[in-house]
N, CA, C and O atoms as a DFTB+ gen file, in Angstrom:
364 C
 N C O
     1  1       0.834      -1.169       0.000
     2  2       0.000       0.000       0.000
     3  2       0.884       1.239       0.000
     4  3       2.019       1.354       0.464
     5  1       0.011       2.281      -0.711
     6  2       1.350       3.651      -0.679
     7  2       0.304       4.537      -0.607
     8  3      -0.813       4.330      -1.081
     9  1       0.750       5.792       0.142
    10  2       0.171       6.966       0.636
    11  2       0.965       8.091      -0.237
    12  3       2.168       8.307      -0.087
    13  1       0.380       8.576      -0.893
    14  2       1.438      10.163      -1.098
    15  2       0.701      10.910      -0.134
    16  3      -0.435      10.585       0.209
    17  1       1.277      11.848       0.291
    18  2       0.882      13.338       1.783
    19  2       0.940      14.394       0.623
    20  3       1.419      14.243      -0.500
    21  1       0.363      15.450       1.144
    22  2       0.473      16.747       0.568
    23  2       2.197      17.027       0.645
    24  3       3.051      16.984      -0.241
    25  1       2.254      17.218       1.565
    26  2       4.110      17.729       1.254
    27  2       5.196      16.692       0.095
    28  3       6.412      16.505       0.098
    29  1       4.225      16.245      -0.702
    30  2       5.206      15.232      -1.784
    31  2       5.966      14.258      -1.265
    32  3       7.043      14.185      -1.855
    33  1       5.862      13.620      -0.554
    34  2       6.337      12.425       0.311
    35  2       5.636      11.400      -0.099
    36  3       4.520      11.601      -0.579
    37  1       6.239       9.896       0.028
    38  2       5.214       9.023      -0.338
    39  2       5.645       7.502       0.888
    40  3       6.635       6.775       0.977
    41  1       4.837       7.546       1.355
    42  2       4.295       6.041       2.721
    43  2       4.112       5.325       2.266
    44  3       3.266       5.416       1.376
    45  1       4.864       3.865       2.565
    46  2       4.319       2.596       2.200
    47  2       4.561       1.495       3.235
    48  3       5.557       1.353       3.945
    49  1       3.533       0.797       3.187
    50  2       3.549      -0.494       4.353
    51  2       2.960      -1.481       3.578
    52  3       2.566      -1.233       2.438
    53  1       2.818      -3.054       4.308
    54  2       2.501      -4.123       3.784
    55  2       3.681      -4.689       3.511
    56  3       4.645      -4.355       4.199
    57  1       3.871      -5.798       2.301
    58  2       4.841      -6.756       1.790
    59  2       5.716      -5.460       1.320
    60  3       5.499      -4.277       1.058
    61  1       7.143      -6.606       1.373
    62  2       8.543      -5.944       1.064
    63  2       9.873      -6.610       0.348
    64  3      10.993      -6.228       0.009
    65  1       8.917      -8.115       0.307
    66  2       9.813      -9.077      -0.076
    67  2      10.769      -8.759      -1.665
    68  3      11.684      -9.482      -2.060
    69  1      10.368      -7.770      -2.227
    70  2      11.425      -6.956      -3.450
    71  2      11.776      -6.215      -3.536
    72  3      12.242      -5.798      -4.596
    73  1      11.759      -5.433      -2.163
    74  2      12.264      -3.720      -1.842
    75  2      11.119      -3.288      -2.294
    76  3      11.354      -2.084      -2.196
    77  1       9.719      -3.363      -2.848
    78  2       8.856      -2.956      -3.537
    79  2       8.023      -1.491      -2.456
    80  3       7.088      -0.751      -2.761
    81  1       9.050      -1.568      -0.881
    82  2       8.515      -0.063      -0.278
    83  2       9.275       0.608      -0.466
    84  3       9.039       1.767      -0.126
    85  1      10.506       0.341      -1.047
    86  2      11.260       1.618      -1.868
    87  2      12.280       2.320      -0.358
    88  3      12.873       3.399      -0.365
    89  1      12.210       1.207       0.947
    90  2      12.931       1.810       1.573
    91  2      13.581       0.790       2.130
    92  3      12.805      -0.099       2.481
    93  1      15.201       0.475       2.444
    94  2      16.575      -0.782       2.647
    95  2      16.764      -0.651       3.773
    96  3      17.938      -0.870       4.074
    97  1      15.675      -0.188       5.162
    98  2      15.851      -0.418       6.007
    99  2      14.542      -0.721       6.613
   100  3      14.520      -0.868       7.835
   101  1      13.399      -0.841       5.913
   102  2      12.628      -1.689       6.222
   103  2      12.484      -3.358       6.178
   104  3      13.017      -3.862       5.189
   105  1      11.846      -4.276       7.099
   106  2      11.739      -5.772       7.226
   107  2      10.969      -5.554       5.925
   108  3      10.674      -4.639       5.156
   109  1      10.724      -7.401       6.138
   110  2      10.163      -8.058       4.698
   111  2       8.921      -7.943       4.725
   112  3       8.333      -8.288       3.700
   113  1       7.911      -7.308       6.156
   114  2       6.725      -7.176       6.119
   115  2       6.526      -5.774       7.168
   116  3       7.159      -5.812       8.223
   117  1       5.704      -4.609       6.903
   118  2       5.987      -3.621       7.757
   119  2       4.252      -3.095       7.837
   120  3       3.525      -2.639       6.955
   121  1       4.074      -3.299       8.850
   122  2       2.861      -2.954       9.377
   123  2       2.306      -1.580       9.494
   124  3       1.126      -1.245       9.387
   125  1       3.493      -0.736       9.767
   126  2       3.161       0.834       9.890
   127  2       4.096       1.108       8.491
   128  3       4.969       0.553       7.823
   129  1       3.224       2.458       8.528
   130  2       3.693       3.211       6.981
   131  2       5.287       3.641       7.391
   132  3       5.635       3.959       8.528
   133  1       6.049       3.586       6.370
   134  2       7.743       3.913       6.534
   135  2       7.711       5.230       5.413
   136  3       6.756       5.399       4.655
   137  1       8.584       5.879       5.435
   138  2       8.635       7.040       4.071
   139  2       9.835       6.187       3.231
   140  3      10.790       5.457       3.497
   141  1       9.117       6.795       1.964
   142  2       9.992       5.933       0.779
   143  2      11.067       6.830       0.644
   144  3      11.004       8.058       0.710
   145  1      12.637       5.722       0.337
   146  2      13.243       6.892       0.268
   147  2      13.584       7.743      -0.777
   148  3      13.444       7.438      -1.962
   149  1      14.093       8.958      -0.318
   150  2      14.651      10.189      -1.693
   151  2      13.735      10.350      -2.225
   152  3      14.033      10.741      -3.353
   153  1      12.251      10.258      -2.054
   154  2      11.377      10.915      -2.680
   155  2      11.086      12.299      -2.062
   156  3      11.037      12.448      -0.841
   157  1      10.899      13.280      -2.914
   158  2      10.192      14.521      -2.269
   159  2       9.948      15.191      -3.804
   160  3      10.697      14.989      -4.760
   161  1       8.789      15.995      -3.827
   162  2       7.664      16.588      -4.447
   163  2       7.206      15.823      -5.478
   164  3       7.328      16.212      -6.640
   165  1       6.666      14.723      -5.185
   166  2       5.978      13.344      -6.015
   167  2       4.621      14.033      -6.033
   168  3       4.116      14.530      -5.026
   169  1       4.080      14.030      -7.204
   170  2       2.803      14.532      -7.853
   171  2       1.666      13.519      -7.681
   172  3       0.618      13.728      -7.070
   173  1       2.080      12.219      -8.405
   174  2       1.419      10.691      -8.935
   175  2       2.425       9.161      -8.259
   176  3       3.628       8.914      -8.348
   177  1       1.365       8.442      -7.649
   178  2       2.064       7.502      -7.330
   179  2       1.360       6.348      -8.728
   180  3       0.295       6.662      -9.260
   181  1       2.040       5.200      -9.117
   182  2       1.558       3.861      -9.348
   183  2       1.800       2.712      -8.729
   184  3       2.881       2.882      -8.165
   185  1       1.486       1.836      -8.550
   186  2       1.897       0.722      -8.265
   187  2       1.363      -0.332      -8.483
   188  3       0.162      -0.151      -8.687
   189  1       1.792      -1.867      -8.574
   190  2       0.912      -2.990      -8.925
   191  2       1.974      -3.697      -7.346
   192  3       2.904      -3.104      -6.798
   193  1       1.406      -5.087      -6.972
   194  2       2.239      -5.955      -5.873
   195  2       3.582      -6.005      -6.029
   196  3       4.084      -6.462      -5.002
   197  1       4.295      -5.773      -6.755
   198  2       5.895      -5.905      -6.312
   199  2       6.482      -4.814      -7.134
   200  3       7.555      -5.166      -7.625
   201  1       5.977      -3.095      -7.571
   202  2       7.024      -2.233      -7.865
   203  2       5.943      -1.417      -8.144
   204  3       4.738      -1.632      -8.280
   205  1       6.717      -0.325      -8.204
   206  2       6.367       1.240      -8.132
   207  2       6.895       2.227      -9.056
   208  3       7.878       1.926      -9.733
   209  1       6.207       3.687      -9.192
   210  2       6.704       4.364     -10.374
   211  2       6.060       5.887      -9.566
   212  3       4.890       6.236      -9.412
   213  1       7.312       6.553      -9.167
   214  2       6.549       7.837      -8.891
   215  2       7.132       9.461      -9.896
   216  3       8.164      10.123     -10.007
   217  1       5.805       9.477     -10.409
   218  2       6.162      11.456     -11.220
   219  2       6.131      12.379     -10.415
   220  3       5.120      12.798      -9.851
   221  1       7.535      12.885     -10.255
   222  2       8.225      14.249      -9.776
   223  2       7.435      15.540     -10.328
   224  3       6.933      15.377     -11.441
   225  1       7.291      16.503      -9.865
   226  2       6.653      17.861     -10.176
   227  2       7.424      17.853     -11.416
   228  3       6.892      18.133     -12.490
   229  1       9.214      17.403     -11.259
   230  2      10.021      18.349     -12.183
   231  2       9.512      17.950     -13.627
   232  3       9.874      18.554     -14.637
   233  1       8.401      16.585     -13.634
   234  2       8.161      15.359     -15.165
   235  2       9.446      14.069     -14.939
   236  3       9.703      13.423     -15.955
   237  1      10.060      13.784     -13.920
   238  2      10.882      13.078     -13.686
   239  2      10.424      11.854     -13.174
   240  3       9.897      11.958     -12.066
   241  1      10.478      10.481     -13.756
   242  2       9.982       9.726     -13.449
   243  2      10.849       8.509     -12.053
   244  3      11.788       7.988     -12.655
   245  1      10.838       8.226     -11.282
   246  2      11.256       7.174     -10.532
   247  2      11.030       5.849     -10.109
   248  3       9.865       5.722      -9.733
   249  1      11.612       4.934     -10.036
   250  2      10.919       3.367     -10.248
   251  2      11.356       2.626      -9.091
   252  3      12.359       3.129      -8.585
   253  1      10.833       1.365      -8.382
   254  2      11.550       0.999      -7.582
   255  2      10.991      -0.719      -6.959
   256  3       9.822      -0.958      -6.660
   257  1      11.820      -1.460      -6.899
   258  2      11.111      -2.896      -6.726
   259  2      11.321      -3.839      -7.658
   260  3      12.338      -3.703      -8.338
   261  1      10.526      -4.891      -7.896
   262  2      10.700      -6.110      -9.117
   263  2      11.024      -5.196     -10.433
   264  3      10.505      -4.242     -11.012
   265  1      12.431      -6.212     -10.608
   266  2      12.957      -5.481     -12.418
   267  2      13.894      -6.642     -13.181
   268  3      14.805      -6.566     -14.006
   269  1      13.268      -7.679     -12.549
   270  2      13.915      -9.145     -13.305
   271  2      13.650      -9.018     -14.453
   272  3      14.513      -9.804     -14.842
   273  1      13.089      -8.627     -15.536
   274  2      13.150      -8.477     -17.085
   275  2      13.246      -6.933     -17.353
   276  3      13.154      -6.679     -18.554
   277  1      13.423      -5.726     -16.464
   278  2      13.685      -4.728     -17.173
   279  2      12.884      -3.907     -16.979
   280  3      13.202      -2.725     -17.115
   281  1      11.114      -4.406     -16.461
   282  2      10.302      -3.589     -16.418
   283  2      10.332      -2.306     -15.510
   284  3       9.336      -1.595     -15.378
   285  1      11.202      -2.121     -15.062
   286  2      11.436      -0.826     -14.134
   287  2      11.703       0.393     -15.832
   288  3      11.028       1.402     -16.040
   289  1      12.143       0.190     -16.196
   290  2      12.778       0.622     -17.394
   291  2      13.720       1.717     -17.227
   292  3      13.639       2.884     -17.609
   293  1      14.868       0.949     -16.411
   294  2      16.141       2.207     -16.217
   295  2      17.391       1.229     -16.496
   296  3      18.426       1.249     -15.828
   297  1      17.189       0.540     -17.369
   298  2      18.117      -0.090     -18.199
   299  2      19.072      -1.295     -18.008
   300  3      19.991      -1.787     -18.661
   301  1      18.319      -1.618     -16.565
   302  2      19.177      -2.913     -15.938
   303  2      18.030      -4.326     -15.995
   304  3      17.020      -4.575     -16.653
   305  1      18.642      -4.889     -15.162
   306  2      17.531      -6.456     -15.254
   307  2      17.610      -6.534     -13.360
   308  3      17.311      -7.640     -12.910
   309  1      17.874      -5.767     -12.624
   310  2      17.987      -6.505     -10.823
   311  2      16.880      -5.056     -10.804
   312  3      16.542      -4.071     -11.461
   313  1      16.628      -5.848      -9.430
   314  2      15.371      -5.396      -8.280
   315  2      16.155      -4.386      -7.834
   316  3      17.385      -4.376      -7.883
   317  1      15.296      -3.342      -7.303
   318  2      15.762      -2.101      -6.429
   319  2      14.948      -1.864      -5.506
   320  3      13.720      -1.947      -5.520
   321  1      15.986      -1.418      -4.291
   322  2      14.555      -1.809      -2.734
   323  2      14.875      -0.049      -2.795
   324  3      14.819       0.554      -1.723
   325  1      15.190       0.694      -4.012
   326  2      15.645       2.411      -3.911
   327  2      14.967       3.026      -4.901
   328  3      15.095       2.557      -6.032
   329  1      13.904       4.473      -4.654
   330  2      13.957       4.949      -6.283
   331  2      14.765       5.440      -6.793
   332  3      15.501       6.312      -6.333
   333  1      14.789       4.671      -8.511
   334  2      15.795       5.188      -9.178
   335  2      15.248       6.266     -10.342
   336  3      14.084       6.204     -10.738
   337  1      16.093       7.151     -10.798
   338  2      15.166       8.043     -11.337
   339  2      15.162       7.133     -12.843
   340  3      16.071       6.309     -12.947
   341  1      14.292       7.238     -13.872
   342  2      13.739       6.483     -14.755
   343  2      14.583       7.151     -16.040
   344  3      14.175       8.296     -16.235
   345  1      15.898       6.669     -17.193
   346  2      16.355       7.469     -18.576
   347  2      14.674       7.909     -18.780
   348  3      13.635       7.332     -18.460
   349  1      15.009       9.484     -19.612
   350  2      14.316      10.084     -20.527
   351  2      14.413       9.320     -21.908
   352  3      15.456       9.142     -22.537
   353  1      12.953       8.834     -22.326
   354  2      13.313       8.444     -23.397
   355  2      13.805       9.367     -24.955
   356  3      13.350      10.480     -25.223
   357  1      14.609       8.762     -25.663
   358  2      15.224       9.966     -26.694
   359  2      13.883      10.395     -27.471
   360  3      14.088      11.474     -28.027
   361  1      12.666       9.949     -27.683
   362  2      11.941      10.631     -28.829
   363  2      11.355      11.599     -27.955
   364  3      10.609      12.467     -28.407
């Protein structure tokens, strides 16, 4: 589960088993909301059960969690329990 707050912050609790709360010092299951990290002025959250995608005010996209085939789309194939900010695509 993920909360964005007015001050652009974004909360997440529940399962963690892929870093999918976006924070490396949370357990594998977290009952109370934790703040995700290095996020600040997040507009839009997404998420499905194991990863996340949050848009920055600046149009900057960030990803974080299951990326065993890539679907994070920041150009690697491993999981990130961190957001990473997302390449601009060239077109």
């Amino acid at each position: 589960m993920y909360a964005l707050k007015r001050d652009g912050t974004v909360w997440a609790w529940g399962e963690n088993y892929y870093g999918q709360l976006g924070n490396p010092t949370a357990g594998s299951f977290v009952r109370v909301p934790v703040q995700v990290s290095g996020l600040s002025g997040v507009k839009q959250v997404l998420a499905d059960y194991t990863r996340a995608f949050a848009l920055l005010a600046d149009g900057t996209v960030r990803a974080w969690g299951v990326n065993t085939s890539g679907e994070l789309g920041i150009g690697t194939a491993t999981n990130t329990n961190v957001p990473v900010q997302v390449p601009a695509s060239p077109v």
